[in-house]
N, C-alpha and C positions, 0 to 999 in steps of 0.2 A: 745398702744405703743409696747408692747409685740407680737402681731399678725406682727407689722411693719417689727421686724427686722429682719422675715425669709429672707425678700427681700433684695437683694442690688441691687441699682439703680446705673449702672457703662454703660459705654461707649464701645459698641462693641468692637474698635481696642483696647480698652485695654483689656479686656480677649479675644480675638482671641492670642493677640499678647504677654498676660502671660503665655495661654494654649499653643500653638504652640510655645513657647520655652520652655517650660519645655520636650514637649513631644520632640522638636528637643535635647535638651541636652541629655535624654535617649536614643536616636535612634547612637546617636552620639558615649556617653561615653560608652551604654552598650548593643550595637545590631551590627551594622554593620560594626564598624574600627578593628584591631584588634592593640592589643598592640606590643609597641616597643620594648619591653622586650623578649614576650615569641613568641610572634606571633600570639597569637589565639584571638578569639572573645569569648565572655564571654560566647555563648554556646557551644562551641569548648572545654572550659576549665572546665566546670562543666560536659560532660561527659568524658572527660579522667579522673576528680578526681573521679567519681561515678564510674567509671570499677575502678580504681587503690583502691578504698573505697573496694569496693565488692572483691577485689583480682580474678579480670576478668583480669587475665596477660596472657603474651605471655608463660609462663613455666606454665599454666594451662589450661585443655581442654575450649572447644570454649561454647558459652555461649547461650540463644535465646537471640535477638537485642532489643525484647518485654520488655525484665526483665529490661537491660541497658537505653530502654526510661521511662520506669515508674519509676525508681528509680530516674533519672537524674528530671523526669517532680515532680513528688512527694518530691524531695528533694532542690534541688534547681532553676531549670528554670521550674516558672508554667505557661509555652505556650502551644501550641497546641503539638500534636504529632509527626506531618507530617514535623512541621521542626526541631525536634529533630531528629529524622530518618534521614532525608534528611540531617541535618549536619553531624552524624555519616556515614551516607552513603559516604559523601565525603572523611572523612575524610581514607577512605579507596578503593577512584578509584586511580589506578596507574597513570591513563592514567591525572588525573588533579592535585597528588601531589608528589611532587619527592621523599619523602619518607615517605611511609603510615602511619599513626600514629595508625591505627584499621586494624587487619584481619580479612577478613570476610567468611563465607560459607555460598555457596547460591550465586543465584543472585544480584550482586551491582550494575545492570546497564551496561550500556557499551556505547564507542565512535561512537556510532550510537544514541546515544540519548534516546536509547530505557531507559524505568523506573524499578528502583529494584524491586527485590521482597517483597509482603509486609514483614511486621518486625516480622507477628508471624511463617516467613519460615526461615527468615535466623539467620544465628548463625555469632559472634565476639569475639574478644579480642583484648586488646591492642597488637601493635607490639615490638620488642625487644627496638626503638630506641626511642617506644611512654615512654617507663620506664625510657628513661634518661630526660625527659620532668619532670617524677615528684621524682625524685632519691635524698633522703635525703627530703622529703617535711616534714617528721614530725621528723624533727631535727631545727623547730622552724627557717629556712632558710627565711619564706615567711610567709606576714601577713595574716591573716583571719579573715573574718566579719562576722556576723550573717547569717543564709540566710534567707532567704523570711519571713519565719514564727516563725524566732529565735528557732526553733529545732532544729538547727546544726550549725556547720560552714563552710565554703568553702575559698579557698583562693583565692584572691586579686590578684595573677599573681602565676605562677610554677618556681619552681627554672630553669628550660631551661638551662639545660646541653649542649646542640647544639644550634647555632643563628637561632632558627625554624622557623622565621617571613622570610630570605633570603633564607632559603632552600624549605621550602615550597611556599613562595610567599601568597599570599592574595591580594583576591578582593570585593569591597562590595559599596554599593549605601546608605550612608546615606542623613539626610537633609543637604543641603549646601555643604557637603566632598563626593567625591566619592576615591576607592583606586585601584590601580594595580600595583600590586608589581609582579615580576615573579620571577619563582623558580628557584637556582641556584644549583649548584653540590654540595655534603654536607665538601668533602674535601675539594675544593678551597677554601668555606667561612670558615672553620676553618683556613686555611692556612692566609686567608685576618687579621681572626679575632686576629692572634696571630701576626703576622706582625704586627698589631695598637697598641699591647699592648707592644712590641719591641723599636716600633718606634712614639710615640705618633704626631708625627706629619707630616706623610706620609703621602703624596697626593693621591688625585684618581689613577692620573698614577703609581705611585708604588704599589697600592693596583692592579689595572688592572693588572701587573705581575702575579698575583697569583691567582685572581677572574677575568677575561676576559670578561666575560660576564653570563647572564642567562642559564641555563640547565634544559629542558623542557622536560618535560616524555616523552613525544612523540617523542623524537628528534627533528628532522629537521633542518634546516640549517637559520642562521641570519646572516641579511646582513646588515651594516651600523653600524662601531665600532664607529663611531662619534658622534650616535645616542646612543650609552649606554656609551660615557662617559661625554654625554651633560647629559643626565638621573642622573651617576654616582655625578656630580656636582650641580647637581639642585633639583634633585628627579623628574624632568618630560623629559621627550624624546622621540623619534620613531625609533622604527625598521622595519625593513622587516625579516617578520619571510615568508619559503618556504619548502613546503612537498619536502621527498627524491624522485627523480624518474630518474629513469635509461631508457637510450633507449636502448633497445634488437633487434638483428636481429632476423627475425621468419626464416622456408622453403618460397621458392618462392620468394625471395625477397622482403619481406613484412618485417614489424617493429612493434613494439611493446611499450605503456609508458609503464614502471611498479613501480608504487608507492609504497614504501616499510615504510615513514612515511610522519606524516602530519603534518601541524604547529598547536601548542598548541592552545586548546579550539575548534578545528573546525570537525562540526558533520561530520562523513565520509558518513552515509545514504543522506545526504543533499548533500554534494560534489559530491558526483557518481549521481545524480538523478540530479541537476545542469549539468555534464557533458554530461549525457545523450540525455538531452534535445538541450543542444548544438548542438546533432549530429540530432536528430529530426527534430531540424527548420533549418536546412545545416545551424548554423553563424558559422560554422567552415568545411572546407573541409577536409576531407583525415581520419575522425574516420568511421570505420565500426563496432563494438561492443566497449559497455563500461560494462565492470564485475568487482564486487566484490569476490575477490576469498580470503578472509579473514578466517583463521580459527584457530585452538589454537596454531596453531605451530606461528600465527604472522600475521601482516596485509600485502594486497598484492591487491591495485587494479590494474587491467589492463586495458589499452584502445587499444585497437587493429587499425590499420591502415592499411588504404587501399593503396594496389601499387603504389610504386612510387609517396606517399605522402611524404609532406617536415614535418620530425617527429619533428623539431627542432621548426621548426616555429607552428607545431600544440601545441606544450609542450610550448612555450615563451605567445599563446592565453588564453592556461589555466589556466598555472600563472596569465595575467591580469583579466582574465573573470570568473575566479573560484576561490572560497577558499584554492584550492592549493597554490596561495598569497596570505598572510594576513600583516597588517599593526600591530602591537603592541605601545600602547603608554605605557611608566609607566607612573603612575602618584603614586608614593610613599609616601601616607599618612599614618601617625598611631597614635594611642596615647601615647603621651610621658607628664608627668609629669599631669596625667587626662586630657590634653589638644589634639585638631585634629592638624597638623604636617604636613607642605610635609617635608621631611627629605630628605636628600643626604647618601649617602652610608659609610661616615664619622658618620656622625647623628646616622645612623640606627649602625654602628660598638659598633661609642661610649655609645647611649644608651644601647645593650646588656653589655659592656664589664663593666657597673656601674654596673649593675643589679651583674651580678657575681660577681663582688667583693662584692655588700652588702650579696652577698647567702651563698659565702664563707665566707666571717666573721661571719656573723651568726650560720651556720655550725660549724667552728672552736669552738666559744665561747660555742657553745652546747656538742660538742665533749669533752672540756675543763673541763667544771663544771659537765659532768657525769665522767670524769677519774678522777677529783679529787673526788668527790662523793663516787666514788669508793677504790677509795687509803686509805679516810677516813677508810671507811668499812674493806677495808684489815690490814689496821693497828691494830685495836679493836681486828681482829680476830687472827692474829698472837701474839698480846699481850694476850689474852686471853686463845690461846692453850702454851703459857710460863707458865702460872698459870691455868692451866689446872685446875687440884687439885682442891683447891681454889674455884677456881669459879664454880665448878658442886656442891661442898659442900652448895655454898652460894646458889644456885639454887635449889637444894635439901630440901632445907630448909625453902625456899619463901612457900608462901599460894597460890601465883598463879602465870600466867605470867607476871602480871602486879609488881606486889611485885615484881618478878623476879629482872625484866627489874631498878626499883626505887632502890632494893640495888644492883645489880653490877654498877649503875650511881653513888650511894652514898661511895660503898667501895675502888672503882676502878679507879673512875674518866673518867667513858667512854660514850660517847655521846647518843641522845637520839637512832641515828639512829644503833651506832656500838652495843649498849645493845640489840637492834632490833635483829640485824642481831647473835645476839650470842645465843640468846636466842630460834633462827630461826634455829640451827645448828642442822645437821641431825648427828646422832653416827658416820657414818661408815667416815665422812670426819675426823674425829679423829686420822687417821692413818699415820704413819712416815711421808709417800707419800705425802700427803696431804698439809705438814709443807712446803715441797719445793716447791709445786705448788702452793702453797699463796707466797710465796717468790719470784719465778718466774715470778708473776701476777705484784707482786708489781715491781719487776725490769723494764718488760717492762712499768707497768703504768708511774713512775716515766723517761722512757724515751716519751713517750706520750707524759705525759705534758709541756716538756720542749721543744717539739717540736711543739705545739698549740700553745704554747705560743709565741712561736721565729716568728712564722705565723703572729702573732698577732701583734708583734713588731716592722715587716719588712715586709713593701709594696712589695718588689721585691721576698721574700718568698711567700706570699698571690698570688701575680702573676703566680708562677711558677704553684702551684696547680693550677689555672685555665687551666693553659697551661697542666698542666700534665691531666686533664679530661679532657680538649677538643679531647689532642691527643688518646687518650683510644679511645671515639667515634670514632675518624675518623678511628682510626686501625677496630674497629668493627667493620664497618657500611661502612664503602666507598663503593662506586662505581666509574666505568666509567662514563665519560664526555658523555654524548646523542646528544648534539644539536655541529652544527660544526657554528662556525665562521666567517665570511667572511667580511673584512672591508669594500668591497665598495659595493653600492646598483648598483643592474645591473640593464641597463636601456634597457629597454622590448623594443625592436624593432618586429613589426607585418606587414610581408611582407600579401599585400590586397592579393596575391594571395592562402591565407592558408583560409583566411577566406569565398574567393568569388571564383567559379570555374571562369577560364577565358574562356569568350565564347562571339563568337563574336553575337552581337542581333542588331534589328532594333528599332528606336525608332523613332515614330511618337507624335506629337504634333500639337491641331489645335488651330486654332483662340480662340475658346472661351473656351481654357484653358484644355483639355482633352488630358490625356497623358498616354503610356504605354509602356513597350518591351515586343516585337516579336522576335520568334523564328525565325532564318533565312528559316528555314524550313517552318514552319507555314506561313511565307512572302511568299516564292518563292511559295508557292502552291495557292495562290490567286493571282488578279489583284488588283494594287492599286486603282482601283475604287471600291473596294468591302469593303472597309473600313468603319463601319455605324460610322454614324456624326448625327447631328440634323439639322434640317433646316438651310439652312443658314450659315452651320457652313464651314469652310476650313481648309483644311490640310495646315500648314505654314513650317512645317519642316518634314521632311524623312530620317533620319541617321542612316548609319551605326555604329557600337559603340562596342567597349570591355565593360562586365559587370564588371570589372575593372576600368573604365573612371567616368568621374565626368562631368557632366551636371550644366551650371551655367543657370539660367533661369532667364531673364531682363523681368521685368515689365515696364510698363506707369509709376507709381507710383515714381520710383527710387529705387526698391529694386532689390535684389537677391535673388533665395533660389540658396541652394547648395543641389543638390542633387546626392549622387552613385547611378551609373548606375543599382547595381544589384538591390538597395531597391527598384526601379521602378516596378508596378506592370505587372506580368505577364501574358498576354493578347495575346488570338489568334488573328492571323490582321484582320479577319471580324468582330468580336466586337467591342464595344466601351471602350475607355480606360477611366479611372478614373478621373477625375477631380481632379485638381491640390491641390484645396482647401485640399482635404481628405487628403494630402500626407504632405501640408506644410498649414494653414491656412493664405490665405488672403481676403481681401476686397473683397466687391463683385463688386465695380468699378475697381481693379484692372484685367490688363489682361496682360496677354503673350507677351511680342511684340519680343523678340527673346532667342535662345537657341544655347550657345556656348556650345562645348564639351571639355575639357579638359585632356589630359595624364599626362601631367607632371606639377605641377606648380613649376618649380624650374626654366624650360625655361626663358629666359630673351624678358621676350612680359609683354604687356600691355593692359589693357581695356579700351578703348575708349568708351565713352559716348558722345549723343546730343541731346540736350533738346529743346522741341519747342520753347522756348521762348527765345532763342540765348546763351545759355550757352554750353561749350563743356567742358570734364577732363580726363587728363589721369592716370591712377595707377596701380600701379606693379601689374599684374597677382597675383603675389608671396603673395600677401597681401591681396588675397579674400579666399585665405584656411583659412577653422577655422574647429576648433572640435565641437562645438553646433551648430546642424541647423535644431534644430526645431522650428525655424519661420523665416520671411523674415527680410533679411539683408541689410542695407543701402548701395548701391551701386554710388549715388550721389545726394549729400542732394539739393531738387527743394522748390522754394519759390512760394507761393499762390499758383495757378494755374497748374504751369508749369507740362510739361510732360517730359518722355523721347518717342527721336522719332529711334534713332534708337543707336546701342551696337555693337565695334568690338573691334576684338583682333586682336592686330599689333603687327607688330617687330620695331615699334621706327624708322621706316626709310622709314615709306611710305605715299602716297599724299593721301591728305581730298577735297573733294568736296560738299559743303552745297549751296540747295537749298530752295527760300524764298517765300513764297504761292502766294508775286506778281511777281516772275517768274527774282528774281535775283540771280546769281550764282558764290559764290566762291571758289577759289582755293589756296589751300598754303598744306605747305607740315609740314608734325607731327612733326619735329623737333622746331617748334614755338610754341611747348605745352611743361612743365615745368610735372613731372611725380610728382603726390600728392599724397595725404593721402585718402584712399577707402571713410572716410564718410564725405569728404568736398564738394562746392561747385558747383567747376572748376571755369572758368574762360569765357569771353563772345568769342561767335563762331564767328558770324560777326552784322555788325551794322542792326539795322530791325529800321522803324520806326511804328508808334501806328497802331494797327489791323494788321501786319505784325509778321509772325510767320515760324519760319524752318520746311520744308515739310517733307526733309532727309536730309542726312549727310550720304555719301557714302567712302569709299576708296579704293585705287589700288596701285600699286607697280608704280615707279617712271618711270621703262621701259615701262610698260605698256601704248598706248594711246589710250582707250576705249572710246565707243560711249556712251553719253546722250540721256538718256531718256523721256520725259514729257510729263504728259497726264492733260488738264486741268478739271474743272468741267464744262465744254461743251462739252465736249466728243471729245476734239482734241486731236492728239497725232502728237510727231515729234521728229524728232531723228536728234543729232548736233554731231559734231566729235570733241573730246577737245580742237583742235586743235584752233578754232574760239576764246578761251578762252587765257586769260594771266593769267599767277599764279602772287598771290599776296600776302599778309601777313593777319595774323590771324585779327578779329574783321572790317574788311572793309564792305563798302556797297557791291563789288563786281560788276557783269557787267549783262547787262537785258541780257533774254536770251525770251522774248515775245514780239513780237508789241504791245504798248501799246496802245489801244482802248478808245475812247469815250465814248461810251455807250456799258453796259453788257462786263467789257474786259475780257479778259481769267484768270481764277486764278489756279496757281499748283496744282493740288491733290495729283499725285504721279510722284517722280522722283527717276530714277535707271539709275544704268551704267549696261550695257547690251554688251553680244557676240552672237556669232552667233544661239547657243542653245535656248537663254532667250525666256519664253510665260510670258504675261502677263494675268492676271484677271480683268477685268472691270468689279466694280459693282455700278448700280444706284441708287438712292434714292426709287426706285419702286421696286428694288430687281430683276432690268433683267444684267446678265451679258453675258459680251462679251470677249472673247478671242484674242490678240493680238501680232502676233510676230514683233519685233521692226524692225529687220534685211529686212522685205518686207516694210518699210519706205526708201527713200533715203535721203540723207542728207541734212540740210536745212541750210538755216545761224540763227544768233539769231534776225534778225530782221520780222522772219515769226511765224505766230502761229499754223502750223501744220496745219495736214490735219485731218479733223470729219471722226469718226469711227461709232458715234451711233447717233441718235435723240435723245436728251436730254428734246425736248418740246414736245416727247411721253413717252419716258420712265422716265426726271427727268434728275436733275445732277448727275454727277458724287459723287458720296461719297467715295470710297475706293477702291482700287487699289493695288493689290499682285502680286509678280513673281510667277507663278508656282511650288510648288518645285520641284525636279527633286529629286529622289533618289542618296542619298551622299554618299560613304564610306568616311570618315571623314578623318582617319589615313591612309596611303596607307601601311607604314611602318607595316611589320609584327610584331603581340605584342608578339608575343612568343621570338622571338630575346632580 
């Protein structure tokens, strides 16, 4: 039985779930939150009481850091070294607390990130305002516990002179709590603190008079006062915190950013190397050097700009694209009553402002019981030099001190401590002088006490001293305000032309998905037959385009991508361009079937869609901009099978023409299309019946009256004038526009509205094509089926059919206008 009970036979989640809350309650109560009271975390406060123990003060020379971690690690926190150091270490960067609590010599690091020196280089001491942190701590103000090893004791919180938890701020990552508190200016928060103690039941807004917001070592600028008084009422909120930067004119007409600060916590080595790199891979136009020109006199980077770059719009990208913008949430937790806390600014006022009054009465009552202590002792001895005489005889005559002390208690009547102290009396206090300086003593003890006491009696006395040592600090110790204010969040407007040079390029695109921009240069110095393809492959589009413009590319499938022209990769025009997959990933059944270009989408046009299987839809241009596109986007949702056959952008007031693979043809004009939503259905284009499918779906301007095209899969082609046609309404059968044949009849392949310019491509099932201009057809009625171009019972039917394209300048409009 005895062997049994080393073991206990217990349930995993129960000891995970006993262990991991214990260790979370440590992590909680005595690592990483810090207290309501004073501010600090419990290594924070065990080594300012080991300097202020060792008398490492600011009115004494500077100390090794070495001495200050061993005593701190040896006396009360037995951790490692390296975050003892590293806490000290903080506790004395400027750059992360608003008012240092350690000075240091040596190396501490710096806003580059770079690491202190080790701890046996540099030298510390507490700073002047770290002394009002522990001022009166051993006037029994604050409790204390054993520490570690009950060879000492440490205290439980610092009396916190100053509201050090809002001047400094605190941040820390426990289990389940994490905290971010930021640092405020030290006079505001005394100013707030004395205001709550005024007005006990002032709002955030009347405390905002006085504390406005966070004040950040670093300076810099916050934006969004809605955001720190959401925070001030909840203890959680956002701001926009923003580095200082100035634009400078340089010579030459050139310009200048000059960053003089940065938003709180943000590495500046990291910011400049982020910057840099911006100017490396061009996502920004118009930087020609980025320097650090940092030195003791103050920080200072510069980013230098090139001629006649837009400096505003360069500085508005590095705000969004770099750490020069930064986002702040609080999230204001601490410990309050041993408990984790979000607090409001109320919460965090009123727990400091209990704390001081229990420090103060404790103080008082300490103050109280050593003047009366003492008043005892001055009485004895003023009684005693009355009877002078007397009592040296009775002394004189004792055997020892002890006898001394037992007959002036038994002849005299005087206490244990007042026979002490008379028996303690040195000759020369014996003189005239002497009588009025114990008289003296007693005058003012006896107004002492009567004034601890009146403290004691009266809450609004007890008050005043807090107020009267807050205000001492803030006379001490203030500074200026750092961080400037700004109620509203500016919204970063990014003209594309900072980010992308404007330059006009060619962009080609072929059948099976290979796409690139060309240099107008690199274009005009070849022929466009010099373009390499792969077998079989066809060029489908040729545009001219601004690396400004936006490329929407229609798939079979029903989607879009959205792609900028500039991310398009850069390809001289006899290579081969990339494949579209690499740039946006799609299926490998999907393909290309056409490529609008885009300037503006704010235009009031629309995108026409039509799907083989008799569905057509239209939707706002305006409503296929999106900001994420890295991958394909529904452009209109197809059922089973269906396909898109072909994609245009209208202005809402122009005629449709859809043709049906047995050679039926409808006309109605886009105003009988209702404008949807991008990723619905549409609506049915015209009536098909079963094995009947839309070949195309073409449109033209209503002045316009263009010749049809059709080439069947027997290699006929013929060319009809619209005229042969009646416009109708949406979803009808429409009107044949083939002889209908007995045996083998003609079926659509391809149908286009053609001018005088148009070539066509005929390709066969054998892979022979033939070239075709429509305009050398004359016009037929709809009851003929064209005239054979090819032998299709040599080469095969017809399978697919393309216009040629023809090199496009897209925009005619100059883009620099």
């Amino acid at each position: 039985m005895a062997e049994q009970a080393k073991y206990l036979d217990l349930p995993l989640e129960e000891v995970i779930g006993d262990r991991f809350g214990r260790y979370s309650k440590y992590i909680i109560q005595d690592r990483a939150l810090p207290d309501a009271r004073d501010g600090l975390k419990p290594v924070q406060r065990r080594i300012l009481y080991a300097m202020h123990q060792e008398r490492n003060t600011h009115d004494k020379a500077f100390r090794k850091s070495a001495k200050t971690v061993g005593t701190v690690i040896g006396n009360y926190h037995p951790h490692g070294d390296t975050s003892v150091y590293d806490a000290l270490v903080r506790l004395s960067q400027t750059w992360k607390v608003r008012q240092e609590l350690v000075e240091m010599h040596g190396n501490n690091g710096s806003i580059d990130g770079d690491p202190p020196a080790a701890m046996r280089y540099t030298e510390a001491r507490l700073s002047g305002i770290a002394s009002e942190l522990l001022r009166d701590i051993e006037k029994d103000t604050v409790d204390f516990i054993p520490n570690f090893d009950d060879t000492d004791y440490e205290p439980v919180v610092l009396p916190a002179k100053f509201p050090n938890l809002l001047v400094n701020g605190s941040t820390g990552i426990s289990s389940g709590y994490a905290t971010d508190i930021p640092p405020h200016n030290l006079a505001e928060v005394i100013d707030a603190v004395i205001k709550r103690i005024e007005k006990p039941n002032s709002t955030v807004d009347d405390l905002m008079d006085v504390l406005p917001g966070p004040d950040f070592p670093t300076g810099g600028i916050i934006q969004g006062a809605d955001g720190i008084k959401k925070a001030y009422e909840s203890g959680r909120g956002k701001i926009v915190v923003r580095g200082l930067a100035e634009i400078e004119p340089l010579r030459g007409g050139k310009e200048q950013i000059v960053i003089t600060e940065l938003p709180y916590e943000v590495n500046k080595a990291n910011m400049v190397k982020k910057m840099d790199e911006l100017r490396i891979e061009r996502k920004v136009e118009g930087i020609s050097e980025v320097r650090d020109e940092t030195d003791r006199t103050g920080l200072r980077v510069v980013i230098e700009l090139k001629k006649d770059a837009d400096s505003q719009g360069v500085l508005n990208y590095l705000y969004k694209n770099t750490d020069l913008q930064v986002s702040y949430n609080f999230n204001m937790v601490a410990i309050a009553n041993k408990t984790p806390k979000i607090m409001n600014l109320t919460q965090l006022l009123d727990a400091y402002i209990n704390h001081q009054r229990e420090v103060v009465e404790r103080q008082t009552k300490y103050d109280l019981k050593k003047a009366k202590e003492r008043a005892h002792i001055l009485e004895g001895l003023m009684y005693a030099i009355s009877i002078l005489d007397d009592v040296i005889a009775t002394i004189r005559s004792s055997e020892n001190k002890k006898n001394a002390k037992e007959r002036l208690k038994e002849q005299y009547q005087f206490s244990e401590e007042q026979a002490e102290a008379i028996v303690m009396l040195q000759l020369y206090r014996l003189t005239n002088t002497d009588i009025t300086d114990l008289e003296k003593e007693a005058d003012e003890l006896k107004k002492k006490i009567s004034e601890l006491t009146a403290i004691l009696e009266d809450e609004k006395k007890l008050f005043q001293v807090i107020k009267k040592d807050l205000k001492t600090v803030k006379k001490n110790y203030k500074t200026e305000r750092r961080t400037k204010i700004e109620s509203e969040i500016e919204d970063i407007k990014i003209n594309l032309e900072v980010m992308v040079p404007s330059e006009e390029v060619v962009v080609s695109i072929t059948k099976e998905g290979y796409i690139k921009r060309t240099s107008i240069r690199s274009y005009a110095a070849s022929n466009m037959e010099d373009l390499q393809m792969k077998d079989n492959d066809q060029i489908i589009h040729v545009l001219e385009i601004n690396t400004t413009d936006t490329l929407l590319l229609f798939t079979n499938k029903g989607h879009y991508l959205y792609i900028p022209v500039h991310e398009l990769p850069d390809i001289k025009w006899k290579d081969m361009g990339q494949h579209i997959a690499n740039i946006i990933p799609i299926d490998r059944e999907e393909s290309i079937i056409k490529a609008i270009p885009i300037r503006d989408f704010n235009e009031q046009q629309y995108i026409l869609t039509v799907s083989k299987n008799g569905m057509i839809k239209k939707s706002d241009l305006a409503a296929h901009k999106v900001q994420r596109y890295s991958k394909p986007i529904t452009a209109m949702k197809l059922k089973g099978d269906d396909e898109l056959v072909n994609v245009h952008l209208t202005n809402g007031h122009q005629d449709l023409f859809l043709a049906s693979n047995t050679g039926y043809g409808l006309w109605y004009h886009e105003s009988e299309l209702k404008s949807v939503g991008v990723k619905t259905a549409g609506v049915k284009s015209m009536t098909l019946k079963d094995g009947e499918y839309v070949v195309n779906g073409e449109v033209f301007d209503d002045l316009q009256l263009p010749s049809l095209f059709v080439i069947t899969q027997r290699g006929a082609c013929k060319r009809m004038s619209i005229s042969e046609f009646e416009m109708s309404s949406r979803a009808k059968r429409g009107l044949i526009m083939l002889r209908e044949l007995k045996r083998n009849p003609h079926r659509i392949t391809g149908f286009y509205l053609v001018n005088d310019d148009t070539h066509i491509t005929i390709e066969t099932e054998k892979g022979e094509t033939k070239e075709v201009r429509p305009l050398e057809f004359r016009e037929s009625d709809r009851y003929s089926n064209g005239s054979f171009v090819l032998d299709t019972d040599q080469h095969g039917p017809v399978v697919y059919t393309q216009i040629k394209p023809e090199y496009e300048k897209v925009f005619e409009d100059d883009h620099e206008e």
